[in-house]
Every structure is written in C-alpha cells, then in structure tokens.
C-alpha positions as a LaTeX table, in Angstrom:
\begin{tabular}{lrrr}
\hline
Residue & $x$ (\AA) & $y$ (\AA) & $z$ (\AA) \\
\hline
Unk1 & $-13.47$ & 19.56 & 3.71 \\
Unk2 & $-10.77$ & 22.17 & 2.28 \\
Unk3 & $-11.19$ & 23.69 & $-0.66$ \\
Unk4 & $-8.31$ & 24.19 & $-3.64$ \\
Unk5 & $-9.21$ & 27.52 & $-5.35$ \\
Unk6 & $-7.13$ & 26.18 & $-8.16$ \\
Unk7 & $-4.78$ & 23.66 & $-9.64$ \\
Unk8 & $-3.13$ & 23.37 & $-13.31$ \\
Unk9 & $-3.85$ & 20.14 & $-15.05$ \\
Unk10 & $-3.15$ & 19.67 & $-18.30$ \\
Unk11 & $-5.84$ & 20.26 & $-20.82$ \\
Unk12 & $-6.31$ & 16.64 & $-22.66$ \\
Unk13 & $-5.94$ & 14.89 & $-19.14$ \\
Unk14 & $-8.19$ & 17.40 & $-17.84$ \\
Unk15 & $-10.68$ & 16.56 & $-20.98$ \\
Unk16 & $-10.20$ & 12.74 & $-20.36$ \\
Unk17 & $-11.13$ & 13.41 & $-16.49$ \\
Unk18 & $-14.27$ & 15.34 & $-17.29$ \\
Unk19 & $-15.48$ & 12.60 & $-19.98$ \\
Unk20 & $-14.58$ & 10.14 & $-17.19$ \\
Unk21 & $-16.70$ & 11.71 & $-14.60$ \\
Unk22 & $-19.21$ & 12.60 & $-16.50$ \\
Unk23 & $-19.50$ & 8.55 & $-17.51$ \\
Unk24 & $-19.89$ & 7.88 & $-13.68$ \\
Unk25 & $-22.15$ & 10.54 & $-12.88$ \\
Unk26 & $-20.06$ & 12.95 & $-10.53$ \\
Unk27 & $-18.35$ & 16.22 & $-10.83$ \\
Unk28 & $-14.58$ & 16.17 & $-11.96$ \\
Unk29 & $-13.52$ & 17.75 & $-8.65$ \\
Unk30 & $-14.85$ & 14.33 & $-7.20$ \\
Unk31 & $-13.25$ & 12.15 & $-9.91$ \\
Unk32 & $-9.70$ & 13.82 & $-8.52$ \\
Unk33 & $-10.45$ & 13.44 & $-4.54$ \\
Unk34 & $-11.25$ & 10.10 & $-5.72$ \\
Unk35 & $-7.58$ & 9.62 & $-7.67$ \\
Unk36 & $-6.24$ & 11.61 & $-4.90$ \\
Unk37 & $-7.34$ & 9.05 & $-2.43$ \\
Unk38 & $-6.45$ & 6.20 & $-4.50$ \\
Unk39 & $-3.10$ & 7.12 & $-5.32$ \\
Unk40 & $-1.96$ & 8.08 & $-1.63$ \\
Unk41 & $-3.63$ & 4.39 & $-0.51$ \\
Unk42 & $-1.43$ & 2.65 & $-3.13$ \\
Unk43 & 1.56 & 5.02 & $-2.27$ \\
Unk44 & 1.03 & 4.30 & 1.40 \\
Unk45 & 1.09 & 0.48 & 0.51 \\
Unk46 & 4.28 & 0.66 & $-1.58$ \\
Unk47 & 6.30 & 2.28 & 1.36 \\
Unk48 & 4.82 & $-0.41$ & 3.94 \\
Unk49 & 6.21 & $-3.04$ & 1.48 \\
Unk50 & 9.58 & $-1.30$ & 1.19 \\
Unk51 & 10.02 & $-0.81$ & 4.67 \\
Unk52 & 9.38 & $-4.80$ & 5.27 \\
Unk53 & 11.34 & $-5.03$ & 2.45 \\
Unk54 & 14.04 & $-3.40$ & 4.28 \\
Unk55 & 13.72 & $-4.75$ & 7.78 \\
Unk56 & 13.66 & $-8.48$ & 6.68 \\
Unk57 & 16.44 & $-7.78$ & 3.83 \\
Unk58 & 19.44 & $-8.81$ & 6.34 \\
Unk59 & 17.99 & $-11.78$ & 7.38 \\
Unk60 & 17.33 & $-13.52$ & 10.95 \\
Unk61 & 19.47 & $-11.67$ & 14.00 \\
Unk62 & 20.86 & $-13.93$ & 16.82 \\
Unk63 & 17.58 & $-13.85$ & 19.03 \\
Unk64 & 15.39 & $-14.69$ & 16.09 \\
Unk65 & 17.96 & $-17.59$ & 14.84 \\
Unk66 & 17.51 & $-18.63$ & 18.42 \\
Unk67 & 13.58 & $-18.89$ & 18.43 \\
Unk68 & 13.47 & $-19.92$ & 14.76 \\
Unk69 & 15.82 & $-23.31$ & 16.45 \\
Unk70 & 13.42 & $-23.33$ & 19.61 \\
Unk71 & 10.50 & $-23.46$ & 17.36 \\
Unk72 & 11.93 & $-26.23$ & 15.07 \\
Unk73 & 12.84 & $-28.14$ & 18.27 \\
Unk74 & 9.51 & $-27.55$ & 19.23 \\
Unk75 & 7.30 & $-28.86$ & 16.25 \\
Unk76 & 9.87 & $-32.05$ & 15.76 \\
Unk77 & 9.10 & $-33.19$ & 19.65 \\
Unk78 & 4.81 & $-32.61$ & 18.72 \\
Unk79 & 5.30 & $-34.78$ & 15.32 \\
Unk80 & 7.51 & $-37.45$ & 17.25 \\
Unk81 & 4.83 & $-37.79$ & 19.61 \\
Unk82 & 2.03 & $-37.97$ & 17.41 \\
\hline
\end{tabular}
C-alpha cells in the first residue's frame, strides 16, 4: 500500500468526511481510499460507455449489414419451418 504524506482538502468537506467515517466506524484516510476507489470504478464505467458509444455511433459497416441480412435470412427459414 503507498502512503500520501499529505493532501489539501478543504476544511468543511474534510469535516463532513470525518463525521462520515466516524458514523461507519473507520478512519477518514479509509473513507477517501474508499471514494477513491469508487470514483475511478464509476469513471472507468463512463469511458467504457463512451467508447461503445463511439464505436456503434456510425452504424452497421458493409460486413456487419451483410451478417445482420444472413442472420435475418436465417431466423425467417427456422420460423417457416416451425
């Protein structure tokens, strides 16, 4: 585990943090690895949805027209023989 010698947070978040930790039972320097973690996980999950975002913005290219077709094809011939 590293260790921060030192980090400015404001003094009322700082306040709210230490109430907040307190409440749960853990030191504040937990309560921020904790946000820490959170954050990033949410961040990471925001860019993963922008990047599919992205990649599916400009629709179907020619090969996956042509297997979206091949797979309509395909389900039409199981239901006609059902």
């Amino acid at each position: 585990m590293r260790a921060i010698s030192a980090i400015n947070i404001d003094d009322r978040l700082y306040q709210k943090a230490a109430t907040l930790a307190q409440q749960l039972h853990i030191e504040p320097e937990a309560l921020v690895t904790i946000a820490l973690q959170d954050y990033i996980r949410s961040h990471s999950k925001a860019l993963l949805c922008q990047s599919l975002d992205s990649a599916y913005a400009g629709g179907l290219d020619e090969s996956e027209q042509l297997m979206l077709e091949a797979m309509r094809h395909h389900q039409r011939q199981l239901w006609s023989d059902a």
